[in-house]
C-alpha positions in Angstrom: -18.3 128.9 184.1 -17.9 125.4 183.4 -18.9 123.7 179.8 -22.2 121.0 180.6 -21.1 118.9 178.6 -17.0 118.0 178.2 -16.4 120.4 181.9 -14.0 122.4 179.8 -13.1 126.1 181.7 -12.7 127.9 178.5 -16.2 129.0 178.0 -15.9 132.9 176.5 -18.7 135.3 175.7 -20.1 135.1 172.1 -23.1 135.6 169.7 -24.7 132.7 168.6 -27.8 132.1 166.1 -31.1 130.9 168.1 -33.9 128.8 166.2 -37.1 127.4 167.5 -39.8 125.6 165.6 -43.3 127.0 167.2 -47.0 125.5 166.5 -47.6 127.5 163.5 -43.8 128.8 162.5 -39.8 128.5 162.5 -38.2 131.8 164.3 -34.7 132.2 163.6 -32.8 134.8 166.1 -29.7 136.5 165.1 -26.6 137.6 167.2 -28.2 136.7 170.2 -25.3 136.7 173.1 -24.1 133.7 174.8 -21.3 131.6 176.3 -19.6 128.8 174.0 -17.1 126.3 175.2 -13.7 127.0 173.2 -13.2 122.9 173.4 -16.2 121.8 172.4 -18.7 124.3 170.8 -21.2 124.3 173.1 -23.5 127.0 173.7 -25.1 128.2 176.8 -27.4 131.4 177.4 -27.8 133.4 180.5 -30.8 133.7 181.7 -31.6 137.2 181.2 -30.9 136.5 177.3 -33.1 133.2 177.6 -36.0 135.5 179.6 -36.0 137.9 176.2 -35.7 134.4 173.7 -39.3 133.8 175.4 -40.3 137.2 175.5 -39.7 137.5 171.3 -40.5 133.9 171.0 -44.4 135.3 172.7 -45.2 138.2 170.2 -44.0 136.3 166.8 -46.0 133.6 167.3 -49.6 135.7 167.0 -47.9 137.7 164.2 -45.9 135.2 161.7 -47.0 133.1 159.2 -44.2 130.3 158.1 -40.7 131.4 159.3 -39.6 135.1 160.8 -35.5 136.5 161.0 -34.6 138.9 163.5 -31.7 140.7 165.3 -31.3 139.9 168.6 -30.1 143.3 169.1 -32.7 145.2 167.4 -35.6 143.4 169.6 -33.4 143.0 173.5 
């Protein structure tokens, strides 16, 4: 796969920490996997992994208060 942004070929498989700031709360995801460019840092998810982000992303927001910390691996 290509990098999106400097077009770099050296994209290799990772983990990466995922954060979204929802109506009511901040969800930060641990160790979630991903690609990241080895030039430029960038980070890009499949889509199976970005299919599970919203799937998380659904059930903490009817459950959380402020901020909530997960493992990716302990909710995929």
């Amino acid at each position: 796969m290509r990098c999106l942004v400097c077009k770099s070929e050296r994209m290799e498989e990772s983990t990466n920490t995922y954060f979204a700031q929802l109506e009511n709360c901040y969800v930060i995801i641990e160790n979630v996997p991903c690609l990241k460019c080895l030039q430029c840092g960038e980070v890009v998810y499949p889509m199976s992994v970005m299919e599970t982000i919203d799937e998380i992303l659904g059930k903490v927001e009817n459950v959380t208060s402020k901020i909530f910390i997960m493992d990716y691996s302990q909710a995929a």
